[in-house]
Steps between C-alpha positions, in 0.01 A plus 500: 500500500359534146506168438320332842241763410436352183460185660295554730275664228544164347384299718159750557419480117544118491253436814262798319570224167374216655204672641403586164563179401294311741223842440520426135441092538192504702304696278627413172328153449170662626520772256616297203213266519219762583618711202418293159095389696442880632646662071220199395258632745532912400481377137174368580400770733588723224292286239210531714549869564481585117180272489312700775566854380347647838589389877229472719717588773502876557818683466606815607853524328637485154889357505728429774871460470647312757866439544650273754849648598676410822547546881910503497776555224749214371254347259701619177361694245152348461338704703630796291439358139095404640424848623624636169222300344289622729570877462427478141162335557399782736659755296266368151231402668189672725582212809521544840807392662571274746878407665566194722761506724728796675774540252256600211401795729865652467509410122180672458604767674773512220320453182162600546497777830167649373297162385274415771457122620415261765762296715483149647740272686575133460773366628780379224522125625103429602174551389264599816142454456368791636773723293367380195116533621579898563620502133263305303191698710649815297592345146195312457331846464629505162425368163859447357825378780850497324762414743877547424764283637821311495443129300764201555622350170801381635693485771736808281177623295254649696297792286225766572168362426179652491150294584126589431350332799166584379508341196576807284695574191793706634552749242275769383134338403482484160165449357606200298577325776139497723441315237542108660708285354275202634124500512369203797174412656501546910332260768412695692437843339794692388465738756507281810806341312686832493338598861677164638821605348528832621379424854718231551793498225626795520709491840635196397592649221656773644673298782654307220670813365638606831672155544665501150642863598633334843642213289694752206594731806663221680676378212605831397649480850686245502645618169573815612707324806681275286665754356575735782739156627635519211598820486613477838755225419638670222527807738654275751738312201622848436582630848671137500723630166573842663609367799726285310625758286578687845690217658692457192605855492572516906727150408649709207597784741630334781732299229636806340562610910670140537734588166539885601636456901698203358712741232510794793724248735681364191 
């Protein structure tokens, strides 16, 4: 009975395995190519940033820490290891706080029952449109947007990354470093420069980091299921060896029977 259970339970990881699989392909190519022109485009958003010391777009907020977690469970330990970068951003820094996705309400619930934040939802295999309008309506109120996620490496490295989307420095601001590394002159004027970027950068931006986390979760996945069938065949290889073991002792017993009845009638 044991053992057609594990089977079955087999055969449900390996279709959930090749779901991942085909989840993980689809957006990896995308992801990988976007990433190296959207790091080259922050580094210049955050160039011009430190040449304009003052947005001409009001904002009403400070910092926001965002972190993308995830609708469902089975996505490894990623999820885990980027909310713990998370919860010491919020916990050293003034931010608000900002979760994606309905398992980071339970962890929250966890770690940080009395911190106060806002929730979204975005499914863990799409990006809709007007999900991500509702979000970037709120975060654009801010100055400074640091979202935390799962990043792919590899297909068995994915890591917990964090991402000014803003153009920011993540750590504390240190006074040295307002200081620009890079002086230009701006066609048009600085300030429509910066205007342009944070109008129309920033959700790209943003939309970027949500894919990378799909891509790392997915991958974590698949990882994750990889070695649940193998633990399952060892499990089965085992029940295999017991029920050797067993028929070798039954075989053992009904010899010694065999020997015992034949010296009773001798």
């Amino acid at each position: 009975m044991e053992m057609e259970g594990l089977t079955g339970l087999k055969s449900l990881v390996e279709t959930y395995e090749e779901i991942a699989a085909g989840q993980m392909q689809k957006v990896r190519t995308a992801v990988l190519t976007a990433r190296e022109f959207l790091q080259g485009l922050a580094e210049i958003f955050g160039e011009v940033k430190s040449n304009y010391k003052t947005s001409r777009i009001v904002k009403t907020g400070q910092t926001v820490a965002v972190w993308i977690s995830a609708n469902a469970g089975l996505y490894g330990d990623i999820v885990g290891r980027s909310f713990d970068l998370f919860v010491d951003y919020v916990n050293t820094n003034q931010a608000e706080a900002v979760v994606v996705g309905r398992l980071g309400t339970k962890m929250m619930a966890d770690r940080l029952p009395k911190t106060l934040y806002n929730y979204y939802d975005l499914e863990d295999d799409r990006v809709e449109v007007e999900d991500l309008a509702l979000m970037m309506r709120y975060l654009l109120q801010f100055r400074k947007i640091v979202v935390f996620y799962g990043q792919f490496k590899s297909l068995v490295n994915q890591v917990p990354a964090a991402t000014s989307v803003s153009g920011d420095d993540i750590q504390i601001p240190n006074p040295k470093s307002q200081i620009p590394k890079n002086l230009y002159l701006f066609e048009p004027k600085v300030g429509e420069v910066l205007e342009f970027f944070e109008g129309q950068m920033l959700t790209t931006m943003f939309e970027q980091t949500v894919h990378e986390s799909q891509l790392a979760k997915f991958a974590s996945r698949l990882m994750s299921l990889d070695g649940a069938v193998e633990n399952i065949d060892k499990k089965v290889r085992q029940l295999n060896q017991a029920g050797l073991r067993l028929k070798h002792r039954t075989d053992g017993r009904k010899q010694l029977n065999r020997i015992a009845g034949m010296s009773l009638w001798s």
